[in-house]
C-alpha positions as CSV (number, residue, x, y, z in Angstrom):
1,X,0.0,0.0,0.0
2,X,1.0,3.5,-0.8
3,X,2.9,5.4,2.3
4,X,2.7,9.1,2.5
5,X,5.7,9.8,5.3
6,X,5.6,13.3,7.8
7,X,8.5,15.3,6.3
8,X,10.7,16.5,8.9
9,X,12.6,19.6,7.6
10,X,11.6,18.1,4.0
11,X,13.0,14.5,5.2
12,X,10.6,11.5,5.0
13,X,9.7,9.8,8.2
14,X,7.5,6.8,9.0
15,X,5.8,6.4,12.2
16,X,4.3,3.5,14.1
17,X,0.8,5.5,14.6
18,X,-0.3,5.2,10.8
19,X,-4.0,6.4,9.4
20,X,-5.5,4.2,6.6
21,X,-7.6,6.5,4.2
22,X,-10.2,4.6,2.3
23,X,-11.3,4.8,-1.2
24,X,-14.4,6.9,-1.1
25,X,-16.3,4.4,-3.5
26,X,-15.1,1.3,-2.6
27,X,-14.3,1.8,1.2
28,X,-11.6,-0.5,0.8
29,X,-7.8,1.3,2.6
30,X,-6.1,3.0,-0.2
31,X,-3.3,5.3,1.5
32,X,-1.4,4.7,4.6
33,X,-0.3,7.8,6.3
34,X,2.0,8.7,8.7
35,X,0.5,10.3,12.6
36,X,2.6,12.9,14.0
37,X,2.3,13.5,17.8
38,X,2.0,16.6,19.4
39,X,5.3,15.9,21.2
40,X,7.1,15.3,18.1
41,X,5.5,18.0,16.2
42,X,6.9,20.8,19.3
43,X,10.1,18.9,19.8
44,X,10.9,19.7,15.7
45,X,9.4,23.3,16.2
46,X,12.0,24.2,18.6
47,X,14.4,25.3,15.9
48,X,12.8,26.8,13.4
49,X,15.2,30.2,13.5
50,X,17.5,27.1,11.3
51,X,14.3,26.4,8.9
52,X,14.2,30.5,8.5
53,X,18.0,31.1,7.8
54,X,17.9,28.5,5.4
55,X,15.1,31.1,3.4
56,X,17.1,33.8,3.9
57,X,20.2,32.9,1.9
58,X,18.5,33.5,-1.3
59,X,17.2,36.8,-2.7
60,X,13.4,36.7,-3.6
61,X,14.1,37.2,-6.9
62,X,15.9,33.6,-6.6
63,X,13.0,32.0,-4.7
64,X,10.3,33.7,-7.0
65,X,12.2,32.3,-9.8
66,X,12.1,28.8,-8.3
67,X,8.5,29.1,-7.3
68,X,8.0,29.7,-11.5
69,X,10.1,26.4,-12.1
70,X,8.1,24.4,-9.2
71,X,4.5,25.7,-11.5
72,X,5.9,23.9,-14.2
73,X,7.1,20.4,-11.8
74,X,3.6,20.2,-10.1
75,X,1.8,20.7,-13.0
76,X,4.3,18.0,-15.8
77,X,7.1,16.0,-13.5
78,X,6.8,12.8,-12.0
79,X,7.6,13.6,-8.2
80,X,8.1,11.6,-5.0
81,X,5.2,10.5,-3.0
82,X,6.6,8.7,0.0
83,X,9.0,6.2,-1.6
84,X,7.1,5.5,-4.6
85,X,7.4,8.1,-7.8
86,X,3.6,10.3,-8.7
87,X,2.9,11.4,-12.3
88,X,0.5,14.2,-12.8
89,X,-2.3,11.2,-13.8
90,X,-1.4,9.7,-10.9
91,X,-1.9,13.3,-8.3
92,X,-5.4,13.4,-10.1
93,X,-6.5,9.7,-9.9
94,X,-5.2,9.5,-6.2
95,X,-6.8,12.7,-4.9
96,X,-10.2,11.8,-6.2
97,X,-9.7,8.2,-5.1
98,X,-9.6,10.1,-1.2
99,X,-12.1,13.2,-1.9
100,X,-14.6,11.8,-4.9
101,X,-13.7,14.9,-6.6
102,X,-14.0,14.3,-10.3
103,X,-10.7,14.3,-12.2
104,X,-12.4,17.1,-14.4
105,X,-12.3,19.4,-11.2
106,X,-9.1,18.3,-9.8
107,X,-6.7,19.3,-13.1
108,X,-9.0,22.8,-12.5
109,X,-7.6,23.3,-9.5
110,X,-4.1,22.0,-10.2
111,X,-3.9,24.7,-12.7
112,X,-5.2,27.3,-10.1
113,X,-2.2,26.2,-7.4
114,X,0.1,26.0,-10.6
115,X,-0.5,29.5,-11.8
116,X,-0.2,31.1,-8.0
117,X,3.6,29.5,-8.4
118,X,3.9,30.8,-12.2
119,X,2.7,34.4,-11.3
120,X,4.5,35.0,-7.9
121,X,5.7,38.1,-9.2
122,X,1.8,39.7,-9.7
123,X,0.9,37.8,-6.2
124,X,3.5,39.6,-4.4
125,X,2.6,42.8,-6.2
126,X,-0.7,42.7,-4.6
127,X,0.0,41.5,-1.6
128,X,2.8,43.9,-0.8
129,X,1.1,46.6,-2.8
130,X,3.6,46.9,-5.5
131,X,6.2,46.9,-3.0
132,X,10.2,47.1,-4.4
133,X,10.9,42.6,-3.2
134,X,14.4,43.8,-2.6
135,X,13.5,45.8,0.7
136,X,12.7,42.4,2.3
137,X,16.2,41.5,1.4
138,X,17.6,44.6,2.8
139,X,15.1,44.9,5.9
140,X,15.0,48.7,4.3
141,X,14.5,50.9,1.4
142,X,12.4,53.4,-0.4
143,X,9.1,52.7,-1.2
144,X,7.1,56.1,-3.1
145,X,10.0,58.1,-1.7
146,X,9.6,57.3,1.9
147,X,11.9,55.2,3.5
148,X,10.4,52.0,4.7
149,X,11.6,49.0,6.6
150,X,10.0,45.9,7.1
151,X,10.4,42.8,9.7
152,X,9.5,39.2,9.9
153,X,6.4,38.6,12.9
154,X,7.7,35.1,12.8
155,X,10.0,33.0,11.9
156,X,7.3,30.1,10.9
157,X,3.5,29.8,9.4
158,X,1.4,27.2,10.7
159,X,-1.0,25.9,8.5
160,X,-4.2,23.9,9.3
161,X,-5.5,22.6,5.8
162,X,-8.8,21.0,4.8
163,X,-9.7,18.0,2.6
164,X,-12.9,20.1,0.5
165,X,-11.1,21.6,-2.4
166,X,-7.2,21.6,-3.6
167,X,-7.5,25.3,-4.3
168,X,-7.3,26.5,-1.1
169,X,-3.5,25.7,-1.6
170,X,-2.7,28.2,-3.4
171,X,-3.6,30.7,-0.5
172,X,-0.7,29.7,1.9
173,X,2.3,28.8,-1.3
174,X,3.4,32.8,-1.4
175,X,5.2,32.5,2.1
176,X,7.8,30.4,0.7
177,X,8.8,33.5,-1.7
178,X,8.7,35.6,1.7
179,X,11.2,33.9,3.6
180,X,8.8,31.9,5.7
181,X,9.2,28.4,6.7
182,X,5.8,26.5,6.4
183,X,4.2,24.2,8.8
184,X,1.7,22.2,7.1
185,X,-0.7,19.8,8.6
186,X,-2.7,17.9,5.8
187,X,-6.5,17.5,5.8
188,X,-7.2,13.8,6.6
189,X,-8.3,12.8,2.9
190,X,-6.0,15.1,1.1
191,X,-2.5,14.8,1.9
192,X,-1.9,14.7,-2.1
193,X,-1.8,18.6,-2.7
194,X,0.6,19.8,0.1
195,X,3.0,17.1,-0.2
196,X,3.4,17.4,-4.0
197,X,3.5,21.1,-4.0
198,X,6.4,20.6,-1.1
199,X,8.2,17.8,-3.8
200,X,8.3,20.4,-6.3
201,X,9.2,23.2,-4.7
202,X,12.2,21.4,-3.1
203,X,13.4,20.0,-6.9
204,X,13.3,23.7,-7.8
205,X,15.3,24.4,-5.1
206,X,13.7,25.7,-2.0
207,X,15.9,24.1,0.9
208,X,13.9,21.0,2.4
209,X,14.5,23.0,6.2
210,X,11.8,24.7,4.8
211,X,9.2,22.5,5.4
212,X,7.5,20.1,7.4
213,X,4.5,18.2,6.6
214,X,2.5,16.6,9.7
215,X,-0.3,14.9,9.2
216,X,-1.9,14.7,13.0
217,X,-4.9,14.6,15.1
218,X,-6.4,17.7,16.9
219,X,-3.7,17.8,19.9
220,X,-0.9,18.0,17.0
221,X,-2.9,20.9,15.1
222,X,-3.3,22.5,18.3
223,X,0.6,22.4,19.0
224,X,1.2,23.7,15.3
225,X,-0.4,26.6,15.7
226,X,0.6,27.2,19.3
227,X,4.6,27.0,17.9
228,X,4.3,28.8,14.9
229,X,4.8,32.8,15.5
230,X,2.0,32.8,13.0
231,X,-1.0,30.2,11.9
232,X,-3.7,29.7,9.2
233,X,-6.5,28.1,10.0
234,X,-9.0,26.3,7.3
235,X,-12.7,25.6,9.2
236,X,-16.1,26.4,9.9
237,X,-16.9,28.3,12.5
238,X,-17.6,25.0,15.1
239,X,-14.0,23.9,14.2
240,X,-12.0,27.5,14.8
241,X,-12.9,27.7,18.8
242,X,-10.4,29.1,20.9
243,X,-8.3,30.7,17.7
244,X,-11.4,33.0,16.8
245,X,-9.9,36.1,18.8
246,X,-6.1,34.8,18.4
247,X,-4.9,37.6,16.5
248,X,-1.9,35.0,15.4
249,X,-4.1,32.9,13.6
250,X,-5.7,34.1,10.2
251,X,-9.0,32.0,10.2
252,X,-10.6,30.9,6.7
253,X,-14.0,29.6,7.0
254,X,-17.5,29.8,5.4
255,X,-17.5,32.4,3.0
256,X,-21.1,33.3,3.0
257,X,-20.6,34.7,-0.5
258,X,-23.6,36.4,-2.2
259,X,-24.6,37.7,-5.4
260,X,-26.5,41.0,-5.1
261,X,-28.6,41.9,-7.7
262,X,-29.4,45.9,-7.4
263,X,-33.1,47.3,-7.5
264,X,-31.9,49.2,-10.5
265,X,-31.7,46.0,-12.8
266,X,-34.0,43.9,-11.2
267,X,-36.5,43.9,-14.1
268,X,-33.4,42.8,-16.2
269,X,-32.2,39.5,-14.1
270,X,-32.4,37.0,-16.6
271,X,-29.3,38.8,-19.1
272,X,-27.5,37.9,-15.3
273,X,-28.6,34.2,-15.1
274,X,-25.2,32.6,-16.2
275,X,-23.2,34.7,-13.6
276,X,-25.8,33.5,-10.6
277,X,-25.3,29.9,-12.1
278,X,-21.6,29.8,-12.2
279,X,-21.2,31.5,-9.2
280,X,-23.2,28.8,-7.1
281,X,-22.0,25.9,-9.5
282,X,-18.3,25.9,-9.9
283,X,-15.7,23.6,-8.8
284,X,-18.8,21.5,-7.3
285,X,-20.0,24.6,-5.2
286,X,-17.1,23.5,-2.4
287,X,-15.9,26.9,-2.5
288,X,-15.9,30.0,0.4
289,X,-15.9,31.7,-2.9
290,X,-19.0,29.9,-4.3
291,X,-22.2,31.8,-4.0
292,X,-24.6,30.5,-0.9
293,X,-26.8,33.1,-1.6
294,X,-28.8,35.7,-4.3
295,X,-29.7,38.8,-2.6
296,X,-32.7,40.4,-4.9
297,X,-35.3,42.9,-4.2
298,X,-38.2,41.5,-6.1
299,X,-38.8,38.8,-8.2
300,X,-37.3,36.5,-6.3
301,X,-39.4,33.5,-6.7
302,X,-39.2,33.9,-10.4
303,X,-35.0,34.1,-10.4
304,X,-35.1,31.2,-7.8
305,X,-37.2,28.8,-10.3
306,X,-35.0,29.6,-13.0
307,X,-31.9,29.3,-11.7
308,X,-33.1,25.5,-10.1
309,X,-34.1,25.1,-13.6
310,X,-30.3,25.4,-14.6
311,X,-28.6,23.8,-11.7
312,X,-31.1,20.5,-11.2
313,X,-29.6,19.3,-15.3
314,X,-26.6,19.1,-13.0
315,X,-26.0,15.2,-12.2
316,X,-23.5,12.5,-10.5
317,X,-21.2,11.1,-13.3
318,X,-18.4,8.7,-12.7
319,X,-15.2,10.6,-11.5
320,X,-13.1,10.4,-15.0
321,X,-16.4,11.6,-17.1
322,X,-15.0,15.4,-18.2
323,X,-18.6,16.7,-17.5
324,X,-18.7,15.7,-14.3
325,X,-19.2,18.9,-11.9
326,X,-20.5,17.4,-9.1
327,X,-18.8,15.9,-6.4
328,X,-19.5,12.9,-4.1
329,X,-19.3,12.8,-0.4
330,X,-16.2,10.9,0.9
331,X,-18.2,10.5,4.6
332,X,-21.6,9.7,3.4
333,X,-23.0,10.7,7.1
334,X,-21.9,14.3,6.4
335,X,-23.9,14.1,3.4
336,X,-27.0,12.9,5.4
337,X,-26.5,15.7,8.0
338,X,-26.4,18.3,6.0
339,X,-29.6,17.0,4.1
340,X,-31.5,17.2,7.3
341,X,-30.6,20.6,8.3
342,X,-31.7,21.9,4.9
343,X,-35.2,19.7,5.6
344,X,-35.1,21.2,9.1
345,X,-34.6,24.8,7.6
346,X,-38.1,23.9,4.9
347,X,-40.2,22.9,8.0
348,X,-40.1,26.6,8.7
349,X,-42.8,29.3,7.0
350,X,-40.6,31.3,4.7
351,X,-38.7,29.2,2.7
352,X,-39.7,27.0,-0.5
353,X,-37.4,24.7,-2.0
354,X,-37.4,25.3,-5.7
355,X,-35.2,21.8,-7.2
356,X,-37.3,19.1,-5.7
357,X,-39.4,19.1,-8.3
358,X,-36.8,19.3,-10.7
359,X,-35.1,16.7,-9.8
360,X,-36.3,14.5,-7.3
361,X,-34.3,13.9,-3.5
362,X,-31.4,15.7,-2.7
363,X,-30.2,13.1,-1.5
364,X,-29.0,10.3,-3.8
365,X,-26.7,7.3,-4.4
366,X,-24.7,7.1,-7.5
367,X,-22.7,4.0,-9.0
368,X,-21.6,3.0,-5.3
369,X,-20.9,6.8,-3.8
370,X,-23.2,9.5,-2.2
371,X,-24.4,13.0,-3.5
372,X,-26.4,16.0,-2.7
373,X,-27.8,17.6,-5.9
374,X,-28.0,20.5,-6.4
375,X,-30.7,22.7,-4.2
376,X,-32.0,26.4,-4.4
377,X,-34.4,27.5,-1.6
378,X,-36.5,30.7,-2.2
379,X,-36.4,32.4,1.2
380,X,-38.7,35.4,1.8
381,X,-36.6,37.7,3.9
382,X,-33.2,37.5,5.2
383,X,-34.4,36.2,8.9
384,X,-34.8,32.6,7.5
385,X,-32.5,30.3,8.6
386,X,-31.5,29.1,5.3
387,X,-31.2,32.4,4.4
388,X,-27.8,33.1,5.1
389,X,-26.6,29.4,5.3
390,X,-23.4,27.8,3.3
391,X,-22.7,24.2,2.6
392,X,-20.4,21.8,0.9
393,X,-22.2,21.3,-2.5
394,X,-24.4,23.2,-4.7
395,X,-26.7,25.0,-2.7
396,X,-28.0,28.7,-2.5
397,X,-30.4,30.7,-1.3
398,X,-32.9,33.1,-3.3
399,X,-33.5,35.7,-0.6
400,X,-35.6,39.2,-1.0
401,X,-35.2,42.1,0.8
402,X,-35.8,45.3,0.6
403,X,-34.0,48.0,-1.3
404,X,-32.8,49.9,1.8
405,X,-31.6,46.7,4.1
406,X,-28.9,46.5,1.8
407,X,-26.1,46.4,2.1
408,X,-26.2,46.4,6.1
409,X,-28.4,43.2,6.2
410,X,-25.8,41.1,4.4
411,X,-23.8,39.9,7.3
412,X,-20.3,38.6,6.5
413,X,-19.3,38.2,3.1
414,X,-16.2,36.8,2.0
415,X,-17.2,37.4,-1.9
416,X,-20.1,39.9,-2.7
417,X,-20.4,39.9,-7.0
418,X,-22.8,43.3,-6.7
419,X,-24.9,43.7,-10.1
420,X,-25.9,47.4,-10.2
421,X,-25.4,50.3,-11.6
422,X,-26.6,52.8,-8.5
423,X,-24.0,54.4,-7.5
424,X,-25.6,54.8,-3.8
425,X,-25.5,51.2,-3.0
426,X,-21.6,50.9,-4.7
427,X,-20.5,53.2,-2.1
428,X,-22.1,51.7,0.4
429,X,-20.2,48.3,-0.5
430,X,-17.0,50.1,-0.9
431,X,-17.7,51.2,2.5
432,X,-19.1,48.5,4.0
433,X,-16.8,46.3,6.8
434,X,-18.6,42.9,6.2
435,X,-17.6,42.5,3.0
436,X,-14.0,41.1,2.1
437,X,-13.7,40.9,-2.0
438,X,-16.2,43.2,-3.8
439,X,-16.2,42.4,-7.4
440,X,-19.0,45.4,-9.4
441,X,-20.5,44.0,-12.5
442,X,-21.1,40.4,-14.0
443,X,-18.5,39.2,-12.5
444,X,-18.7,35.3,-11.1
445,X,-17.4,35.1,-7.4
446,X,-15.4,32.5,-8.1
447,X,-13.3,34.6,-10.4
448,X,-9.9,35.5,-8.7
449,X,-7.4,38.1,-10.0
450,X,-3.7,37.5,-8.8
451,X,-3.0,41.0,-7.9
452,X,-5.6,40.7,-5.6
453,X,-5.8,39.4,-2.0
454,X,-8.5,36.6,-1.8
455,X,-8.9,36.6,1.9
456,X,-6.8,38.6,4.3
457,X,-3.4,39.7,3.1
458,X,-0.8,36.9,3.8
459,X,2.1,39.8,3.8
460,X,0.9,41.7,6.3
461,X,-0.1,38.4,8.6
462,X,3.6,37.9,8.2
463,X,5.5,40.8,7.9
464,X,4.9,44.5,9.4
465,X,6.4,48.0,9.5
466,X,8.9,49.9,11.4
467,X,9.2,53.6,11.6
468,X,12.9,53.8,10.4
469,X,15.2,57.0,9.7
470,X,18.9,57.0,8.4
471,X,21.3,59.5,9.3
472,X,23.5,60.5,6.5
473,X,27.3,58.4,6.6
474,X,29.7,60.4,8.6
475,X,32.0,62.9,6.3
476,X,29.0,62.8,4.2
């Protein structure tokens, strides 16, 4: 059986406390992993100055050049996976054999993580704000014609990963060109991602101190983030707990994103159909950046209907079929538990689900795996409970309000795609605190720019500023 090892400073280690993760169809053990313990995992965190320093003998330039070389390795080379050898087929076959995500979906994201590595440069730009790289080489330099100087926070990031979508991957990668060590503790079905993007990073030429890789239970997540100057965290809001107010840790959870269709060009929803679609749709609506919800002010039972009309022609296929867009459940209890709260949420006045009809149950079995199909719920003010609800498939909510509630009634927003043209309610978005990525016009939430921050901004998380003044050299 395939071995995936924890990679202590980028070396392979096997340990007696293995996991065995099943194929998600079959059920049958398909990977053995390697356990870290929390004791192991602070025992190796105890010299990470060593990991740093090992960063720091290259310009960013140099490691921004190797990040370009390790885009073109993750996406073409065949690369260690334990001691056996991974070709890209086999990446995409072994991931889906773990998640049930359809190989269609998986070489989509493999491209995304790919392209963060290919365009480090524009990433960096936007992060930094078009920052001159070589003042984090210096510490110092002039930035607009003020002197600047920036520091480390940490000397590590911590990183908490999920199994729901590969993509997510591409949000921590940009630390290595920073000079920061990474910390990585895989989710539980997909330990695929981190540990190839590691492989290639390291055959580019990123010093193998740089990393470690620990797969682990809650006690050795916890003791990640507790010895890392600085964390990620990638959950819901049950699973952040005690981080929530941890200033160290940037959280990314439900996204809540919306699209928000102005009173102004209401009458005229249907030329925005295939923006509400995609947005709820893509990359098997697994997304914080996949719409949960459609924010109208009238006709909102007519838009709902339509767009279930759209989304219910969306069906299980078997993983290699290049239309599949749906994606199984690897636990088929989640599955079931999240069917039920929707049905709880529909037991209450307000809410009509639109697909049923469509399509039959949500709930389904599918050549030997289990799915939730597709499923828009007309909600008649934003005080429904499945008005402002997000989940791991396909779902969205149709929800009216009126004209004035917005945009103050939209709660937290990772992504808000705002279809309007009325000026008012733009500045109001600009303005508003709840809302993280603002994208104006027909614009799917799922589209990502690399200049642009997705969530948070990963250089300031791990870098800040000094005042700093130079006297002039003496005789000068």
């Amino acid at each position: 059986m395939l071995h995936i090892p924890i990679l202590r400073k980028g070396n392979p280690y096997k340990s007696v406390d293995v996991q065995r993760v099943p194929d998600f169809k079959t059920r049958e053990p398909f990977v053995e992993i390697s356990q870290a313990n929390a004791g192991l995992i602070r025992r190796d965190l105890l010299d990470l100055d060593a990991a740093r320093a090992s960063l720091q003998k290259f310009t960013t330039a140099e490691l921004i050049a190797m990040c370009k070389q390790a885009a073109d390795s993750f996406m073409n080379d065949t690369l260690p996976v334990g001691d056996q050898s991974q070709s890209p087929d086999d990446y995409v076959k072994q991931l889906s054999a773990t998640t049930g995500m359809p190989h269609v979906l998986v070489r989509k994201n493999m491209k995304k993580i790919s392209g963060v590595m290919a365009e480090m440069t524009s990433v960096l730009a936007g992060l930094t704000r078009g920052l001159d790289l070589a003042i984090l080489d210096a510490g110092f330099g002039t930035h607009e014609g003020v002197a600047v100087s920036f520091y480390p926070r940490t000397n590590s990031l911590g990183v908490i990963l999920p199994s729901n979508s590969p993509g997510v991957h591409s949000l921590w990668i940009p630390a290595v060109a920073m000079k920061i060590p990474l910390v990585l503790k895989p989710g539980s079905s997909e330990p695929w991602s981190p540990y190839r993007i590691i492989q290639a990073l390291i055959k580019a030429g990123v010093p193998g101190e740089a990393f470690g890789f620990y797969p682990a239970d809650h006690s050795g997540a916890g003791a990640i983030l507790q010895n890392c100057g600085r964390g990620m965290f990638f959950g819901d809001s049950s699973t952040v707990g005690k981080y929530a107010n941890d200033s160290r840790v940037e959280l990314h959870g439900t996204g809540y994103s919306k699209v928000i269709l102005g009173d102004d060009v209401a009458d005229d929803w249907e030329k925005y159909l295939d923006v509400m679609v995609a947005s709820i749709t893509e990359n098997g609506g697994r997304s914080c950046i996949n719409a949960s919800g459609v924010w109208v002010t009238r006709h909102g039972k007519e838009i709902a209907a339509a767009i279930a009309e759209r989304v219910a022609k969306i069906v299980p296929r078997s993983a290699e079929d290049p239309d599949a867009l749906l994606a199984p459940f690897a636990n088929p209890t989640i599955a079931e538990r999240i069917s039920k709260i929707v049905d709880s949420g529909l037991r209450e006045s307000g809410a009509t689900e639109m697909t049923e009809k469509l399509r039959g149950p949500r709930l389904v079995e599918h050549d030997g795996a289990t799915y939730l199909l597709p499923t828009i719920v007309h909600c008649e003010s934003p005080e429904h409970p499945l008005a402002n609800r997000e989940f791991l498939f396909p779902y969205a909510s149709v929800v009216e309000v009126k004209p004035d509630q917005l945009p103050e009634v939209l709660g937290p927003t990772l992504v808000a795609t705002a279809l309007t043209n009325d000026q008012t309610l733009i500045n109001k978005l600009i303005a508003s605190p709840h809302v993280d990525r603002l994208n104006i016009g027909p614009i799917p939430t799922m589209i990502i720019s690399w200049d642009q921050p997705h969530e948070g901004n990963l250089f300031e998380h791990l870098y800040a500023r000094r005042a700093f003044q130079r006297a002039a050299a003496a005789g000068a």
